[in-house]
KOLMIKOL-11101 format. One record per residue: x, y, z of N, C-alpha, C, O in turn. Coordinates in steps of 0.1 Angstrom, whole numbers, plus 5000, padded with zeros to 4 digits. Layout:
<recs>
XYZXYZXYZXYZ...
</recs>
This chain:
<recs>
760842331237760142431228760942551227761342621237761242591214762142691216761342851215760242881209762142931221761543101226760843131211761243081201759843231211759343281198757943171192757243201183758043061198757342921192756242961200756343021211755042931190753842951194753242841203752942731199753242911220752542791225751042781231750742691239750442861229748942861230748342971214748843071210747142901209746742961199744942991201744342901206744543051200743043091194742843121184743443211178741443021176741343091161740043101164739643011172738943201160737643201157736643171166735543131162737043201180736143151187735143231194735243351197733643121199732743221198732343171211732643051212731543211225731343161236729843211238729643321244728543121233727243161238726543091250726742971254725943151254725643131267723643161266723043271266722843021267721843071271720743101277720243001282720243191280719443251288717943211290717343131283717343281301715743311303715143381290713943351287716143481281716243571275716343551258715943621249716943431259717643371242719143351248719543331259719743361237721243321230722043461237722043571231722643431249723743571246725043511242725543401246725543591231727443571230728143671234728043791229728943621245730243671249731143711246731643821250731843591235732743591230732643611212731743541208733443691201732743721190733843681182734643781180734043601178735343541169736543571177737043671172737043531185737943611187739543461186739543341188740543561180741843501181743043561182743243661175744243521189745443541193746243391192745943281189747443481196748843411195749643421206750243521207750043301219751343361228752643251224752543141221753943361227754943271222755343201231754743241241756143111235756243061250757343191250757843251241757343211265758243241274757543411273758243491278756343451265756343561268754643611280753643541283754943731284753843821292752943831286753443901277751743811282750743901275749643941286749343891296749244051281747744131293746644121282746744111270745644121289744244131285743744191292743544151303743344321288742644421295740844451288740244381281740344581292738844561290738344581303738744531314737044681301736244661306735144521318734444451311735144501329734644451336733144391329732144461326733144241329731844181322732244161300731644081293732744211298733144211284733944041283734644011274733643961292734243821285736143791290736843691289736443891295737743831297738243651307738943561305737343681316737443561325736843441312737243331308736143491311735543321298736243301289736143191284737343381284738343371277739143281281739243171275739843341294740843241299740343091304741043001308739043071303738542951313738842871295739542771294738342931287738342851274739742821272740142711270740342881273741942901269742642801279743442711276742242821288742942691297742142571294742942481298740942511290740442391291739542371300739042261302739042471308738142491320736442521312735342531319736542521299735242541295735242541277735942621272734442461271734842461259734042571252733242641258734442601235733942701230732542661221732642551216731642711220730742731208730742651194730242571187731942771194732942721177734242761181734342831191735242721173736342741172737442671180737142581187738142691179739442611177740142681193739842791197740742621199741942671211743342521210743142401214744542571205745242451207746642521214747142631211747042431222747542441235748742341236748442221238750242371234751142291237751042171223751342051224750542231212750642121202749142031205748941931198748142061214747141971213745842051210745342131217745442021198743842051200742642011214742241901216742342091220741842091233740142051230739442031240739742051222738841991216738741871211737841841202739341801215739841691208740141611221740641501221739741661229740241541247738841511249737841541244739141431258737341411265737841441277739041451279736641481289737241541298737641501311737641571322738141371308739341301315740941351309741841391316740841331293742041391292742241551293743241601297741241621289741641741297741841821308742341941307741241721324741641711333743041721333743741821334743541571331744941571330745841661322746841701327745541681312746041801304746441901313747641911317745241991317745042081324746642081340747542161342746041941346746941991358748141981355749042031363748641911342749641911337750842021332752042021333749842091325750542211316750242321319751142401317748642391324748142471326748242511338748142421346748442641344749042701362747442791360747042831349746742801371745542911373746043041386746842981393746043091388745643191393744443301397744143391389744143291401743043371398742743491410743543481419742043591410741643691420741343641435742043681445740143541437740443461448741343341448741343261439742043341459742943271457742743111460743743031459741943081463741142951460741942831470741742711467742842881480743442761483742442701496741442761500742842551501742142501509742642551519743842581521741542561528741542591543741742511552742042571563741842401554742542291563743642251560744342181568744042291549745442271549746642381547746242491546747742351548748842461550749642491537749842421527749942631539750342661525751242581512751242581500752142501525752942361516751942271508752042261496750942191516750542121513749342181505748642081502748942281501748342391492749042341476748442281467750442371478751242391473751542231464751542241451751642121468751641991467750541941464750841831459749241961463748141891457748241881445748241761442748541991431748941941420749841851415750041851403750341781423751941741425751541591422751741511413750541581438750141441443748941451431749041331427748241501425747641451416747941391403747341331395749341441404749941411390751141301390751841281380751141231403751141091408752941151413753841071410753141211417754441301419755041211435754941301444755341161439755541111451755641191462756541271461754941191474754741301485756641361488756941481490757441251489758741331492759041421482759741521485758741401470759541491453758441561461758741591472757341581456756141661460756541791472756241901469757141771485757341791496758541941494758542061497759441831487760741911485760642011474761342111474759441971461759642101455758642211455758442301447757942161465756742271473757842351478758042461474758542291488759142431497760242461487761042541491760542421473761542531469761042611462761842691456759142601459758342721451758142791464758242921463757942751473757542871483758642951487758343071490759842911489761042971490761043081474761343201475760743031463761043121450759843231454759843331447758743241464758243331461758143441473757543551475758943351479758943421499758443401504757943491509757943271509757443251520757543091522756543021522758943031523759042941531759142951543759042851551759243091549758743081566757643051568757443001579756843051560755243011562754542921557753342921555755642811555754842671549753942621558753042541554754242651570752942541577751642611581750742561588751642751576750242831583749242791572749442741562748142841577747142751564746342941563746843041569745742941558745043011543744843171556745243291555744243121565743443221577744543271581744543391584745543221583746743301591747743361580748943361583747343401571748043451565747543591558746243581557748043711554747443831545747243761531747543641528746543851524745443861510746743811499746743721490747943921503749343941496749543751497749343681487750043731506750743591516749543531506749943511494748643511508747643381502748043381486748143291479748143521483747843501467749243421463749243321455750543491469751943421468751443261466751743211455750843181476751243061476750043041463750242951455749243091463748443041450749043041439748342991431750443091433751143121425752143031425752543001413752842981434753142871436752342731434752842631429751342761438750842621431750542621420750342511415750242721414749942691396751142691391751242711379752342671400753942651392754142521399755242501402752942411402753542321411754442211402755542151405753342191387754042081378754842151369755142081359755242271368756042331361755442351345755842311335754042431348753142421339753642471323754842491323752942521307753642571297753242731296753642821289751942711310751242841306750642871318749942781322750742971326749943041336748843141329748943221319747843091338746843191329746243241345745843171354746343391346746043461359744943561357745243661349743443561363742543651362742743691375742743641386743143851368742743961379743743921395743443941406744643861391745443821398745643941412745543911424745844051407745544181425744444221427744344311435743744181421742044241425741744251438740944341440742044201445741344181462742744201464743344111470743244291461744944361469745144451472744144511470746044541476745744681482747244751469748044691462747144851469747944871460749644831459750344791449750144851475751744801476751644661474752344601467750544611482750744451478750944461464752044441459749844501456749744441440750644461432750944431420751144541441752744591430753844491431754744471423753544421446754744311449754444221441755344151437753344191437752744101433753144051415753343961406752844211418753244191401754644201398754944181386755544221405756644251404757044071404757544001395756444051414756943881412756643801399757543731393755243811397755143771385756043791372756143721362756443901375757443941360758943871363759743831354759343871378760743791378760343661377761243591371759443591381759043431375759043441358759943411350758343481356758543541337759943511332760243421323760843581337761843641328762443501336762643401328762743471352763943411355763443281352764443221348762643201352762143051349761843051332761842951326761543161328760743161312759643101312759443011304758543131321757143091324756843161318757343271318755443111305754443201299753243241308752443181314753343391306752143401314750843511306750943621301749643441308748243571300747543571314747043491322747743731311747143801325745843881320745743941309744943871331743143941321743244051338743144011350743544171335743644261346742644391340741844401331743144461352742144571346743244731355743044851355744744641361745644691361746744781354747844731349746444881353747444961345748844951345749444931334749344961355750744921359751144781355752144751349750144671360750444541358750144521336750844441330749344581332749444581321751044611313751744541306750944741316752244781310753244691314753544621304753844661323755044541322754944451316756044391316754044391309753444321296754244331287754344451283754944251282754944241267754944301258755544371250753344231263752044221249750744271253750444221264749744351250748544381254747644351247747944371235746544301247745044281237744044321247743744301259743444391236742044541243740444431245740144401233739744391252738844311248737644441247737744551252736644401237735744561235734844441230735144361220733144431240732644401234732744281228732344271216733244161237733344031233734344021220734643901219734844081214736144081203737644111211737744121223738344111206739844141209740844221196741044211184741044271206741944381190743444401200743444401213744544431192745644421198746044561202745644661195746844581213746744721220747844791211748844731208747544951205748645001200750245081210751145121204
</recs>
């Protein structure tokens, strides 16, 4: 896919959700454009729909109406075996908690996407420790989730949404539960994965610093999206 090529799209999409109450919508037409290989932020206010965004946008939850196509595929158009597969395929998550398993060790954290995507435990093995090396911490492939800092966990969570060498990282709030030097490392990493692999990444922060090294910005207000001037 070459640089500038559109590889995730939204057109018109609407996310209602119902209540004790009626019909709430979340989401109010909203549409964008990422090119591969580029940063975009999503910023906004807390509760305005950013996380529901990305869940739609990755295949983690479908829309109301409208359209999300992703790597050339209408994502509406899978059933949700294929967008299972889809998903561990092309799509990297990230998120504020970092969601890894606790019985297991950061390598093998690191390797479950791998082994789901029928990757053989040796390939699996060897290119776990050379994401955990890309992100600092192959000294600590064998400690598992508890023996590690907030920083340390989030690292290897970032690694594994690079386990199959996805088209799109989609990261909520990726330093939220960080302290500020961590979040800076953090983001600092993210931006040399960016530029030195050409990983696409849409980030829903509410980080200023991490915004601005962006790209690209889009303002969420009120379940819409308008692009940052």
């Amino acid at each position: 896919m070459e640089m500038n090529q559109t590889i995730l799209s939204a057109n018109g999409i609407h996310r209602d959700f119902k209540t004790t109450e009626g019909v709430l919508p979340v989401l109010k037409g909203i549409s964008l454009n990422v090119a591969k290989g580029e940063m975009v932020a999503i910023t906004g206010a807390s509760g305005v729909g950013k996380s529901t965004l990305l869940h739609l946008l990755g295949g983690l939850d479908r829309p109301t109406s409208g359209h999300v196509r992703l790597v050339d595929t209408e994502l509406s158009n899978c059933s949700e075996a294929e967008l299972a597969k889809f998903r561990n395929k092309n799509v990297g998550f990230v998120f504020q908690h970092h969601y890894l398993m606790d019985d297991f060790s950061a390598l093998e954290n690191v390797m479950i996407p791998m082994l789901l995507a029928g990757v053989s435990r040796s390939k699996a093995k060897a290119n776990g420790e050379l994401l955990l090396e890309e992100v600092g911490l192959i000294d600590r492939r064998s400690h598992r989730p508890r023996e590690m800092s907030g920083g340390e966990q989030q690292r290897v969570a970032v690694a594994r949404a690079l386990a199959n060498s996805p088209e799109v990282v989609l990261a909520d709030e990726p330093s939220g539960n960080l302290d500020t030097a961590t979040g800076k490392a953090l983001h600092d990493l993210l931006r040399s994965l960016n530029r030195e692999k050409n990983v696409t990444f849409l980030v829903a922060t509410h980080n200023r610093d991490l915004a601005n090294s962006c790209d690209r910005e889009y303002v969420m207000i009120d379940g819409t999206l308008s692009v940052s001037e």
